[in-house]
C-alpha positions in Angstrom: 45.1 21.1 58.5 44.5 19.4 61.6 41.1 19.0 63.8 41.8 18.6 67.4 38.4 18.0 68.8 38.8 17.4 72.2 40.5 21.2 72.7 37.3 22.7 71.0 35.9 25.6 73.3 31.9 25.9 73.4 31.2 29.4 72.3 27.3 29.5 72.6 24.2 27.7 72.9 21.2 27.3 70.3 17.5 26.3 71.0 16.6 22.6 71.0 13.9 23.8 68.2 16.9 25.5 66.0 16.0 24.0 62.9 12.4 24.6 61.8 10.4 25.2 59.1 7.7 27.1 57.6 4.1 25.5 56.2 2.5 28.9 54.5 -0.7 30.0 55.4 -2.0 29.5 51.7 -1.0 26.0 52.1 -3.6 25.4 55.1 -6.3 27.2 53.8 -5.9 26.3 49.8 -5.2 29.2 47.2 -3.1 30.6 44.3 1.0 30.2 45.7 3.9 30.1 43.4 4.0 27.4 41.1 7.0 25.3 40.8 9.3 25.4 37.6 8.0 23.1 34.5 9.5 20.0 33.7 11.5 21.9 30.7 13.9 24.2 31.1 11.6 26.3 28.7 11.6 30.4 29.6 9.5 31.5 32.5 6.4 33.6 31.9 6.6 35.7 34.9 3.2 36.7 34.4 2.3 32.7 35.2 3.9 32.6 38.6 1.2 31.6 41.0 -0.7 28.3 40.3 -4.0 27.4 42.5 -3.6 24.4 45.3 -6.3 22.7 47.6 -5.3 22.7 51.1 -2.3 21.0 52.2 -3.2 17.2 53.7 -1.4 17.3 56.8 -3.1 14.5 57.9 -0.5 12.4 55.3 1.3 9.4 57.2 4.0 10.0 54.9 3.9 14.0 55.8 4.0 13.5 59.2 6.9 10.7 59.8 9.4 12.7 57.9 8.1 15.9 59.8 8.3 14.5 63.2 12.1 13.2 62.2 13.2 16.6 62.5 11.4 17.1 65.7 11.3 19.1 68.0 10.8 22.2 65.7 8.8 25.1 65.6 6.2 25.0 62.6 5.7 28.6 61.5 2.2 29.2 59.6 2.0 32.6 58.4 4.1 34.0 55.0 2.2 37.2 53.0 -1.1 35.5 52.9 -1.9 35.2 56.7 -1.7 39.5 56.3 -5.5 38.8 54.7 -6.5 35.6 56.0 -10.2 36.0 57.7 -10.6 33.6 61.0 -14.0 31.4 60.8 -15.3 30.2 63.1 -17.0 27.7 61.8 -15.8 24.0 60.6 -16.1 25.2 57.0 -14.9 27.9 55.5 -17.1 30.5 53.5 -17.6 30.1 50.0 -16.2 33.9 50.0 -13.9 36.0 52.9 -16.0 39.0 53.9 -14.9 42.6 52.5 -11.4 43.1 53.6 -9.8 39.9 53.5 -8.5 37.5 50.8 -9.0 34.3 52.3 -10.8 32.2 54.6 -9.3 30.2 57.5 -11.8 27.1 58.8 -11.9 26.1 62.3 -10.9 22.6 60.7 -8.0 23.3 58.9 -6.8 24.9 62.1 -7.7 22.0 63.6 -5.4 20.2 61.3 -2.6 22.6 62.1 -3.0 21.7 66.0 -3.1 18.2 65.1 0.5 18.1 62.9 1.9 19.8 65.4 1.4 17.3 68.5 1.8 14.7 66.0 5.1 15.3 65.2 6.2 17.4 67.9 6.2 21.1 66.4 5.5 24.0 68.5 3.1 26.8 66.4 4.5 30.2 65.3 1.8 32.1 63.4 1.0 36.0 62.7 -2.2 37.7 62.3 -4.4 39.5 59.6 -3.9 43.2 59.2 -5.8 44.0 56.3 -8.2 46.6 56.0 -11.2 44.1 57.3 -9.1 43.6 60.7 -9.6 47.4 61.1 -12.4 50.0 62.6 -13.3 52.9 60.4 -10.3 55.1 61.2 -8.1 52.1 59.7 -7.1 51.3 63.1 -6.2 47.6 63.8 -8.4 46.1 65.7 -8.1 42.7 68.2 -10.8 40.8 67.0 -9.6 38.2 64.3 -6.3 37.4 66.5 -8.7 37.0 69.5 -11.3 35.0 67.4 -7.8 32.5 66.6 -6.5 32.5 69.9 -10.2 31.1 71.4 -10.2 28.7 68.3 -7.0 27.2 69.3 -7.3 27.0 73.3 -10.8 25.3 72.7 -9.1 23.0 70.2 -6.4 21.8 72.9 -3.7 23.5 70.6 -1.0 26.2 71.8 0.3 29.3 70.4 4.0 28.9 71.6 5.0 32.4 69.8 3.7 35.4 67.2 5.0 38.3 65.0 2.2 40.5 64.7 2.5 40.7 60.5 4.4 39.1 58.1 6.9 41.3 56.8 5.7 44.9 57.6 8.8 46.4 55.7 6.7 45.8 52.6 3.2 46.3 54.4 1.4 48.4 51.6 2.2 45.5 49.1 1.4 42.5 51.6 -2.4 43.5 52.6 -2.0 46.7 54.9 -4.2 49.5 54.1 -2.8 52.0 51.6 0.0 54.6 52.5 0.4 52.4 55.6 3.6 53.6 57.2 5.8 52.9 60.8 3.5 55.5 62.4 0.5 53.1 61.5 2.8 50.1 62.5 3.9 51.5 65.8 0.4 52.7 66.5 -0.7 49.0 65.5 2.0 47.3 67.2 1.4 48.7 70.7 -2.1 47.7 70.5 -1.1 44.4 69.3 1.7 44.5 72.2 -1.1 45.4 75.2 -3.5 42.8 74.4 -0.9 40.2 74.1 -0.5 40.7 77.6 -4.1 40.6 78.7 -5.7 37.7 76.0 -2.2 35.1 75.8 0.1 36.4 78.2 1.9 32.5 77.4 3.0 33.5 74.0 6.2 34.9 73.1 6.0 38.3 70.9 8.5 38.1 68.0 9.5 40.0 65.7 9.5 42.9 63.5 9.7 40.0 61.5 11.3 42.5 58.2 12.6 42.0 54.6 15.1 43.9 52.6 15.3 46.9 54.2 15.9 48.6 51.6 12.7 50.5 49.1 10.8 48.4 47.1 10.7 48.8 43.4 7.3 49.9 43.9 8.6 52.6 46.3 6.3 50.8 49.4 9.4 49.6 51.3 9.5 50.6 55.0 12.5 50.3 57.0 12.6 48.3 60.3 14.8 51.3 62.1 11.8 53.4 61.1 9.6 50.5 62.3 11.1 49.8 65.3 11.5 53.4 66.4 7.5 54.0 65.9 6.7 50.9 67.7 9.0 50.9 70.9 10.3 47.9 72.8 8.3 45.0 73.3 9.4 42.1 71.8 10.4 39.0 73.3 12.4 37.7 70.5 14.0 39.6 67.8 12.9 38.2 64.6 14.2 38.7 60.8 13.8 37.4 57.2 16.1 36.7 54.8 16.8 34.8 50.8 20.2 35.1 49.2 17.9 36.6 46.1 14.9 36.4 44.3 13.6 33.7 42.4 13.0 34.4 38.1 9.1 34.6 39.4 10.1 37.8 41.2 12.7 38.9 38.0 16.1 37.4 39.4 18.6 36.1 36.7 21.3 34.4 38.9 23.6 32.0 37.7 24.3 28.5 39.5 27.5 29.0 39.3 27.4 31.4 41.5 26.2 28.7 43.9 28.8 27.8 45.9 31.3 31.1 46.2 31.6 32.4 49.2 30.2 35.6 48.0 27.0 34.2 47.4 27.2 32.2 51.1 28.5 34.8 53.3 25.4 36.9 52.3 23.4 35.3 55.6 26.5 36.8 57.6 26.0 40.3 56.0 21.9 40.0 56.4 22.6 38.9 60.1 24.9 42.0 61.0 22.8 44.4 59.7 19.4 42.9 61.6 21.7 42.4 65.0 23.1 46.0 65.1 18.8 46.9 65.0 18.4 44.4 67.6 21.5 45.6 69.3 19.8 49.6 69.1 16.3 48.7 69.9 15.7 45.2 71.9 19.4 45.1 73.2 20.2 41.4 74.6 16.5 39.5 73.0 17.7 36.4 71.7 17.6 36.5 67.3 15.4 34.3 65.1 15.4 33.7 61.8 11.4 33.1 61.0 12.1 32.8 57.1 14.4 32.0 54.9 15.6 29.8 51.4 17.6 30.8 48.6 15.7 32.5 46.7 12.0 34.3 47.5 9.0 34.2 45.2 9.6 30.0 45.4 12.9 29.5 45.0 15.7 28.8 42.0 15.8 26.0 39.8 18.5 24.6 41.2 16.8 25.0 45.1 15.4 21.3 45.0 18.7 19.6 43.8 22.1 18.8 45.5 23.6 22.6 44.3 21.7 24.1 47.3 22.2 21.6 50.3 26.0 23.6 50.0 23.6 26.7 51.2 21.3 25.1 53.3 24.0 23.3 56.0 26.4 26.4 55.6 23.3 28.7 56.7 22.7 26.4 59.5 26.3 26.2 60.9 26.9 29.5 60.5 24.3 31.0 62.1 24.5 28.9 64.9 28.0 30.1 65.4 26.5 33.0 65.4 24.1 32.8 68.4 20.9 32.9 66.2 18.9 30.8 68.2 16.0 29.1 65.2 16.3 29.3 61.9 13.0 28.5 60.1 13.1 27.4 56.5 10.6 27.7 53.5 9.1 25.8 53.2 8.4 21.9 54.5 6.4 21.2 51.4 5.2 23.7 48.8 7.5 24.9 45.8 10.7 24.5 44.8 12.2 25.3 48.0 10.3 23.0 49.8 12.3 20.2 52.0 10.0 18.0 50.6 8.3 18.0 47.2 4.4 19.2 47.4 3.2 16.3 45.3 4.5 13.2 46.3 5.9 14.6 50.0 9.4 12.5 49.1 12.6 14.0 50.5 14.5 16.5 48.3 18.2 16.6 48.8 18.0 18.9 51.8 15.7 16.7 53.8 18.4 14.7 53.9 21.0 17.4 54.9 18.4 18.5 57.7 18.0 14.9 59.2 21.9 14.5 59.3 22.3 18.1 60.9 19.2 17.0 63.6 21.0 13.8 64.5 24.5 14.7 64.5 24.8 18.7 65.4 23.5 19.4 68.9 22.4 22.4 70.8 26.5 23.1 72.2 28.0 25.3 69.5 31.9 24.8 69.6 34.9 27.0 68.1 35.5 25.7 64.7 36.6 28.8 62.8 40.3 28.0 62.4 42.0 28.9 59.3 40.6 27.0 56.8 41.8 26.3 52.4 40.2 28.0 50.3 36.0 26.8 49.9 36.2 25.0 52.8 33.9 25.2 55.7 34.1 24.2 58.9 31.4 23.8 62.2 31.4 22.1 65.1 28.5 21.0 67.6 28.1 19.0 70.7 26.9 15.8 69.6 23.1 15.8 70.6 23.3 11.6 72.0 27.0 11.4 73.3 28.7 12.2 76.4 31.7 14.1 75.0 31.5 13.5 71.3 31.9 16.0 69.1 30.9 16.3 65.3 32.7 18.2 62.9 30.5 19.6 59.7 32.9 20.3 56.8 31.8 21.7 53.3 34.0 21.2 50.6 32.6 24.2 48.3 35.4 24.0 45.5 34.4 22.4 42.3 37.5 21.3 41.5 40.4 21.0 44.4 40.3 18.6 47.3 40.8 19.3 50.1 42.6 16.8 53.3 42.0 16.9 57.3 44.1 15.4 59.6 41.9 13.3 62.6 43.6 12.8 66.0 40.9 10.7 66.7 39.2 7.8 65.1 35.5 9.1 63.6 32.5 8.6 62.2 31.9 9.6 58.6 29.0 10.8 57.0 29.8 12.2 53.1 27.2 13.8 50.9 27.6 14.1 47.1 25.5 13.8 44.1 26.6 12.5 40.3 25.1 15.7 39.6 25.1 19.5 41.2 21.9 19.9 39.8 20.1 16.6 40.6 17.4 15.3 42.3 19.1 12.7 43.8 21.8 12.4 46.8 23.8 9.5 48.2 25.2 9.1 51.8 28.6 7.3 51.5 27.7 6.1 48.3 24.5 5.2 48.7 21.3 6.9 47.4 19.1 7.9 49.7 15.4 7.1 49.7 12.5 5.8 51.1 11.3 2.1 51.6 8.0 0.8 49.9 6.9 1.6 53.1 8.3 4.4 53.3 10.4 4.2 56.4 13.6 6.4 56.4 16.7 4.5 55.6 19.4 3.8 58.1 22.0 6.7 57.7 25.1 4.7 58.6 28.7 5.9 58.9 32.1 4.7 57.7 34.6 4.3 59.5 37.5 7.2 59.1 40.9 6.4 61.1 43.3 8.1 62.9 45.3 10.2 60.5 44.4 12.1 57.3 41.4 12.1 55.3 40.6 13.3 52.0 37.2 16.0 51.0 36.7 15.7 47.7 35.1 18.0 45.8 31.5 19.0 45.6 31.1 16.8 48.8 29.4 17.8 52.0 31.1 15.5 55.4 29.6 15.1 58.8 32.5 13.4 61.4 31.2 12.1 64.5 34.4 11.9 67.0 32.4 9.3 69.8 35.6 9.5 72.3 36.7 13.3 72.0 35.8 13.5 75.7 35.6 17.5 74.8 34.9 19.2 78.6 32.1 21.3 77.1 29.9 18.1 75.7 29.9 16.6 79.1 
């Protein structure tokens, strides 16, 4: 097949801050979050799934240059824990939260939050508690702790750019809500979330439902968002959604990695997406979509999230949803477990740092018309490129583990390949070169090869960027 990339047609636009990411609220204020996979490949004990961590250091030189690499971005700090996270107000925390809460939030770690994000250019997207300590004696939510975080950050010089008011409220009663808490309780709780919004930070963008699964919990707790969103009214300013492909073995998944790369397992962000945008479509008609959380696999991630095998996911999420119109797409997490972009110990790149730095500098806000007819496993998105007047780069997935597959350039391009000696590794090289750090730890230079005019081959297992600098497409002008 051929790629004529001058005659690609924009179809949308995405926000300059598409491609975020997620630091959980565990990770600012220290606690028990889900420890990473052994060494071994020895049986999980899923009774062993959380292991306890001191706050996250985001004060790191090493944390902060790769973070501000993929700026601008939205940094999202909320995740199940910030439903029970008690606001201090106080530079340290309490050696225990008060009754209600299961965790304590200092006015320095927030501090520290404000602080990564100017450093590195990240705007803040957070929730607030709603556990039984945020509410009066009728259980009704109350104000207060949001209010007591909003001062904290304005007197800090920091900025609240947007907020859902919970973290997944599908599965309220087993994220912190009161027991039996139901969409009557949320609506009733949302519109008095939604009013003082508009009186205490009428700045900050309400987002949300912010829901999971949508479909009953084991535990029978499970909410729906139509029942949610029909309790709660209109109100939001951006329509907001979760999603993972499946649970990790922490949570009792049993996937196979084979499964990895079929478009089965892919195209379930597509089917995730159309059932959250015919909600949108019923209840917030026309509010732009985001996507505030998402990996592979909940509860941590899947062994194989940290190697090569899931950088197929991670790009194919990206361009597809940006064909889409979803306008951010926040992963988790930056640093913590094995979906992190980066590991939690050392802060050095996993595969899919490297994927996200290519997409940041080559794939631009301009989303063109890419979905010809494509072989079999292979995917195909185009983008604007963010730096060049008329260039246009082409993002093509070769998902087969076996065939090749062959495009035909009318132009001369840039080439960016991604493979691995192994699916299931650690380790990544650009062109055929690994990727990784300096001693000093400066990012290496991420240069092309040459492709030219006339056909080129995909192998298999390999992930290409093509940079086309004199397309002179209309729409990149």
């Amino acid at each position: 097949m051929s790629i004529a990339p001058t005659e690609l047609k924009a179809i949308g636009t995405i926000d300059a801050r598409f491609q975020s990411y997620n630091i959980e609220m565990v990770e600012v204020t220290g606690g028990r979050f889900w420890k990473p996979y052994p060494r071994t490949m020895r049986a999980l004990d899923e009774r062993d799934r959380y292991s306890a961590r001191l706050p996250i250091d985001l004060a790191n030189a090493r944390l902060r240059r790769l973070a501000a690499a993929l700026s601008p971005a939205y940094v999202r700090v909320s995740g199940t824990w910030a439903n029970a996270t008690f606001v201090a107000d106080t530079d340290s925390a309490p050696g225990k939260p008060p009754p209600g809460f299961d965790s304590v939030l200092s006015r320095d770690q927030w501090r520290g939050v404000i602080d990564f994000a100017r450093a590195v250019d990240a705007e803040i997207v957070t929730s607030f508690a709603i556990s039984p300590g945020s509410r009066d004696a009728d259980g009704v939510w109350k104000p207060d702790q949001a209010q007591n975080l909003v001062d904290t950050t304005r007197s800090l010089g920091g900025r609240i750019t947007a907020v859902e008011f919970m973290n997944e409220p599908t599965l309220a009663a087993t994220n912190g809500a009161p027991p039996r808490y139901d969409a009557k309780a949320y609506g009733r709780d949302f519109r008095i979330f939604r009013e003082w919004m508009r009186r205490a930070t009428p700045e900050t963008l309400i987002v949300g439902p912010g829901s999971i699964g949508d479909v009953p919990s084991p535990s029978g707790s499970g909410i729906t968002t139509r029942d949610l969103l029909a309790a709660s009214g209109p109100g939001t300013d951006r329509f907001s959604y979760h999603h993972y492909n499946t649970l990790s073995p922490r949570c009792g998944g049993r996937d196979d990695p084979a499964l990895a790369l079929s478009e089965q397992w892919l195209a379930r962000t597509d089917a995730t997406l159309a059932s959250y945008r015919a909600l949108r479509d019923a209840f917030e008609p026309g509010k732009p979509i985001w996507l505030t959380e998402t990996a592979d696999a909940a509860c941590g991630g899947n062994r194989w999230d940290k190697t090569f095998l899931d950088t197929f996911r991670y790009l194919d999420q990206l361009g597809r949803l940006a064909r889409a119109g979803v306008q951010v797409v926040m992963h988790n997490t930056l640093a913590a477990s094995d979906y992190g972009l980066l590991d939690e110990g050392t802060f050095r790149p996993r595969p899919n740092y490297w994927a996200a730095l290519l997409w940041h500098r080559l794939m631009g806000t301009i989303v063109l018309d890419a979905n010809m007819v494509a072989a079999p496993y292979l995917h195909l998105y185009a983008h604007c490129h963010p730096g060049m007047r008329g260039a246009v780069s082409v993002l093509a997935i070769n998902a087969s583990r076996r065939a090749s597959s062959t495009l035909t350039l009318p132009h001369s391009a840039e080439r960016y390949t991604l493979h691995a000696a192994r699916l299931q590794g650690a380790t990544v090289q650009l062109n055929g070169k690994t990727l990784a750090l300096s001693t000093g730890d400066e990012l290496p230079r991420l240069d092309p090869r040459a492709a030219p005019t006339g056909t080129i081959r995909l192998a298999p297992k390999t992930i290409t960027f093509l940079v086309f600098p004199d397309a002179a497409n209309p729409a990149c002008r």
